[in-house]
Structures are given as structure tokens and as C-alpha cells.
C-alpha positions as CSV (number, residue, x, y, z in Angstrom):
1,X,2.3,-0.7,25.2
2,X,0.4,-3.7,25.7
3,X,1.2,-7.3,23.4
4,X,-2.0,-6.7,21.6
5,X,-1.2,-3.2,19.7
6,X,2.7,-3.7,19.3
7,X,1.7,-5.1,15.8
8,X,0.4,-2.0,14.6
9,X,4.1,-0.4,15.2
10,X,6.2,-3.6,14.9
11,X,8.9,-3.3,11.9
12,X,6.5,-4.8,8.8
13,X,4.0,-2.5,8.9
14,X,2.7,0.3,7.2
15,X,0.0,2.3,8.9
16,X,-2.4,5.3,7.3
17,X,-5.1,7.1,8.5
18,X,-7.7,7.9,6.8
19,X,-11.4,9.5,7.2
20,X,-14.8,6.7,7.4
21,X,-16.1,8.2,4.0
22,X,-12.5,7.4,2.3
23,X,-12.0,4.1,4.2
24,X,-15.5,3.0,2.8
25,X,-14.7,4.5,-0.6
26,X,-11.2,2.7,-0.6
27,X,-12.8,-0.4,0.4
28,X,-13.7,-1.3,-3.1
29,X,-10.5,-2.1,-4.0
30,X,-8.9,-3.7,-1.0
31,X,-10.0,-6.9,-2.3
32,X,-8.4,-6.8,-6.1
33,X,-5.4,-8.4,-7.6
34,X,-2.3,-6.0,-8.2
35,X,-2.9,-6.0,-12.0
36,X,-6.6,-5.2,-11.8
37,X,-7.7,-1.6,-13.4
38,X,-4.1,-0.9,-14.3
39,X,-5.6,2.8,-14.8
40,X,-3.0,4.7,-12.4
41,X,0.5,5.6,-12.1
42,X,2.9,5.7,-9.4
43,X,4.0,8.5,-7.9
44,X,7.7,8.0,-7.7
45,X,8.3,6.2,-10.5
46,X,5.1,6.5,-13.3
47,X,4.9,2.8,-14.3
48,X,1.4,1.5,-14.5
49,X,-0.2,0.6,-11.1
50,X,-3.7,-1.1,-10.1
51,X,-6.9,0.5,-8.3
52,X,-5.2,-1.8,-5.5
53,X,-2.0,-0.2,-5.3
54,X,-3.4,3.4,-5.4
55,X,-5.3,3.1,-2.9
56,X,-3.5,0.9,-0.2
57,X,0.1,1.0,-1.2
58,X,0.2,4.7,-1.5
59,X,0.2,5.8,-4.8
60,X,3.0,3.6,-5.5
61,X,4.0,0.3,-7.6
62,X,4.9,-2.7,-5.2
63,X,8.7,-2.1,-5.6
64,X,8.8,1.7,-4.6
65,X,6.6,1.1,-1.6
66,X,8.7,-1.4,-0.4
67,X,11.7,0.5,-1.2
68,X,10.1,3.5,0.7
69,X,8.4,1.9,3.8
70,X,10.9,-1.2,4.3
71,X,14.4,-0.4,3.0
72,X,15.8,-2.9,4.6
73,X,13.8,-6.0,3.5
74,X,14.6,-7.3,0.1
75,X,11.6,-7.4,-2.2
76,X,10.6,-9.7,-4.7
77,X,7.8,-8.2,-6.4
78,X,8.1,-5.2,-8.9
């Protein structure tokens, strides 16, 4: 694999596919804050989550992604 597409599989990352009409529907959000329209829940857990969250963190609050996709990393946001 060359240097320039290690980063997509280098420990860090989280990658999903998805189709060009939900990429361009999710792009609305990919900008927002993580406490902008709080109107979601995540899946593992059910506390509030933002527009942000649902769509790019998948369907999960900051501390279960990061508990899911990067066990080993200590997180500091909730």
C-alpha cells in the first residue's frame, strides 16, 4: 500500500461508505457543532445526540463511538 492511502487504514480512523445521494444528504451536517439539533439519540446508549453525531459518528454520542471504534485510546469527551 503506497504512503498516500495508509491514512485511510492507520489506527485513528474510522471509515464508512456510503451512496453520492446520502453523502450529499449527510453533508449538511458535517459542518455543525456536536450540540447543534440535539433531536436524536444514540444507539447504544439513548442520551441526546446532534444532527452531527448521527450522521458521522454513527448513530452514536462521542463517548460510545470512541468506546466502539478506538477502545484503546482514552477519550475526553462524553
Amino acid at each position: 500500500m503506497d504512503d498516500e492511502n495508509q491514512g485511510l487504514w492507520s489506527k485513528g480512523s474510522f471509515v464508512e461508505t456510503t451512496s453520492p445521494a446520502e453523502t450529499e444528504k449527510k453533508m449538511r451536517t458535517f459542518h455543525m457543532k456536536h450540540d447543534e439539533e440535539m433531536d436524536y439519540n444514540c444507539k447504544k446508549c439513548n442520551v441526546k445526540i446532534s444532527a452531527h453525531n448521527k450522521d458521522w459518528h454513527d448513530n452514536m454520542c462521542d463517548g460510545c463511538f470512541n468506546g466502539t471504534y478506538f477502545p484503546d485510546e482514552e477519550s475526553d469527551t462524553e
